[in-house]
VOPAGU-2260 file (C-alpha; in pm, 1 decimal, decimal comma):
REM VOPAGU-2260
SITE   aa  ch    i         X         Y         Z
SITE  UNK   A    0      55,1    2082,9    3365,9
SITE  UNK   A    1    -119,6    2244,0    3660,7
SITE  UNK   A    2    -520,4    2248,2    3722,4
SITE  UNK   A    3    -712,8    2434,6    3957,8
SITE  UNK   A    4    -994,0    2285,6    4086,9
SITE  UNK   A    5   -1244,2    2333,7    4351,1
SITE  UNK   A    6   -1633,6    2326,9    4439,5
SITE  UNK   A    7   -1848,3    2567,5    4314,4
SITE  UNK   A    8   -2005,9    2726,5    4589,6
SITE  UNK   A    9   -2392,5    2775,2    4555,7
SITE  UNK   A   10   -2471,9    2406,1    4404,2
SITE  UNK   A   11   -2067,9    2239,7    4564,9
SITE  UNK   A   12   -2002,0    2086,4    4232,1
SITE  UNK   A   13   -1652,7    2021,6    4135,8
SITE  UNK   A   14   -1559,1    2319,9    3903,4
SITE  UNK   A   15   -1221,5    2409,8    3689,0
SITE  UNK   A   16    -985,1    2695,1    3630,4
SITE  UNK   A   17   -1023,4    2803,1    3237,2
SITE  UNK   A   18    -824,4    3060,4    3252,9
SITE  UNK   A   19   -1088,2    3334,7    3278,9
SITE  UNK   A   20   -1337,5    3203,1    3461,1
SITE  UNK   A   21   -1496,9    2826,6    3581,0
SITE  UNK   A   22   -1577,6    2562,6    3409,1
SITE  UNK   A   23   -1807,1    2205,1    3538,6
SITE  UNK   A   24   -1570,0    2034,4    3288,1
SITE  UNK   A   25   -1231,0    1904,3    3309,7
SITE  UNK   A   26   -1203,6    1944,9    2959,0
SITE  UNK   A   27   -1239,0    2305,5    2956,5
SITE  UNK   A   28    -929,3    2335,9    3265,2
SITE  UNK   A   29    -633,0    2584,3    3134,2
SITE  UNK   A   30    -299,9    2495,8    3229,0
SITE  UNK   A   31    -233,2    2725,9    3537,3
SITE  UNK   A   32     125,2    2680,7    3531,5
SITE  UNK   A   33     349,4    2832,2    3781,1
SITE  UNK   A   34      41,4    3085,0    3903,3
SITE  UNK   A   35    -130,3    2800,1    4007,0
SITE  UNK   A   36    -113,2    2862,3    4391,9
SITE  UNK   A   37    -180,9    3224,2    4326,5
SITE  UNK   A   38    -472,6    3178,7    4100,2
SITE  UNK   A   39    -663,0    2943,1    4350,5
SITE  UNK   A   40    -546,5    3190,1    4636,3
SITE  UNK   A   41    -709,9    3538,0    4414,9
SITE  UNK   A   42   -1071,8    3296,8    4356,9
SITE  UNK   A   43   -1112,9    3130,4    4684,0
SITE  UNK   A   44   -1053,4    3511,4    4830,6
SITE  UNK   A   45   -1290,5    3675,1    4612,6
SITE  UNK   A   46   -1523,6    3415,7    4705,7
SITE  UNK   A   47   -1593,0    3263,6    4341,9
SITE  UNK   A   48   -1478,6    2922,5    4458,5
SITE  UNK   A   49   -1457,7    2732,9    4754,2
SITE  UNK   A   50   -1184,9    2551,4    4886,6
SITE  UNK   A   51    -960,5    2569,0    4528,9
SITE  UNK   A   52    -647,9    2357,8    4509,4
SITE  UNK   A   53    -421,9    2242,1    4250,3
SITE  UNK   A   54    -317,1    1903,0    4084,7
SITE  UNK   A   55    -117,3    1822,5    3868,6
SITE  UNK   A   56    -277,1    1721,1    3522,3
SITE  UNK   A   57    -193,3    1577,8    3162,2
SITE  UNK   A   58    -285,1    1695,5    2811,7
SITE  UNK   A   59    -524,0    1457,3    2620,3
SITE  UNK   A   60    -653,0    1504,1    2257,0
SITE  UNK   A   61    -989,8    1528,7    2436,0
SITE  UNK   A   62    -827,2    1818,2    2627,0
SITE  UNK   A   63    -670,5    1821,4    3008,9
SITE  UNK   A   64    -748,8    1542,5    3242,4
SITE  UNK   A   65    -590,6    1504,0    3593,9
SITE  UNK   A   66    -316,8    1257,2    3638,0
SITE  UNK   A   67    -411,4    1127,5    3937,6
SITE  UNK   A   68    -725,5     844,9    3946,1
SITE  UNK   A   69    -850,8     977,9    4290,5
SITE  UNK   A   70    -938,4    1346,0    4091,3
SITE  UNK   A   71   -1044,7    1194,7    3808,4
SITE  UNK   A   72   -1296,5     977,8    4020,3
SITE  UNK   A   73   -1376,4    1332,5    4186,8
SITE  UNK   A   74   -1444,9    1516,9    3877,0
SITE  UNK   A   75   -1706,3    1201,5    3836,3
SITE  UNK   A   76   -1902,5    1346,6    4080,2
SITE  UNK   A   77   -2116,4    1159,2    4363,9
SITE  UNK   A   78   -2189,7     782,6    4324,2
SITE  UNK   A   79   -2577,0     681,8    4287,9
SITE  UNK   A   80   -2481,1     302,8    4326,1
SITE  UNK   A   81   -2749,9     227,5    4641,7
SITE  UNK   A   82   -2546,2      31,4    4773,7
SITE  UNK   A   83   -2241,8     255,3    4863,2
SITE  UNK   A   84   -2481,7     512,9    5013,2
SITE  UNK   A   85   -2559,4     578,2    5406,5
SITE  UNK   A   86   -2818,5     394,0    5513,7
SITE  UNK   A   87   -3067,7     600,6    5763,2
SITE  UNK   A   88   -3084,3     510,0    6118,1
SITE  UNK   A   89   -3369,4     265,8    6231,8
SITE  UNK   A   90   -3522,4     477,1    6506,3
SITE  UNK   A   91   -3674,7     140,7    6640,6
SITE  UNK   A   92   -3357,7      13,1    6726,5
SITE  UNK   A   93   -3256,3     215,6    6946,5
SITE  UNK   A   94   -2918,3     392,1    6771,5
SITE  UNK   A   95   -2990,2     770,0    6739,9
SITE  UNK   A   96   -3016,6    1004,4    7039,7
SITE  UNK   A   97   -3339,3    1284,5    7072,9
């Protein structure tokens, strides 16, 4: 199974091909099949997507999912564990430039 995915591009959240249109759920992916590479291609030129590629995904009885953790951690979306975030520079210690 083949899924197209990519970020939308007003709000850059992690969007899926359904077949006729995009999707903020995995669940709703179609499977692109063989015009995979020309499907991402068509969207990311008619600027509906941005930077679409595709991975290779499994049917679930919850729908598709992608096979690979590193997507499925992806479709997740950003962490909000404090800890794992940037912390800001500390202008009083002298390590960011004017």
């Amino acid at each position: 199974m083949k899924l197209v995915t990519g970020n939308d591009l007003p709000t850059g959240d992690v969007i899926w091909w359904t077949g006729s249109g995009w999707s903020r759920h995995v669940e709703d992916a179609a499977d692109a099949g063989d015009h995979a590479e020309a499907i991402a291609r068509a969207e990311e030129a008619s600027r509906r997507v941005n930077v679409p590629y595709v991975i290779e995904g499994v049917a679930t009885p919850e729908g598709p999912r992608s096979a690979h953790i590193k997507d499925r951690i992806r479709a997740l979306g950003p962490t909000v564990r404090p800890d794992l975030t940037l912390k800001p520079a500390d202008p009083t210690a002298g390590n960011w430039v004017i």
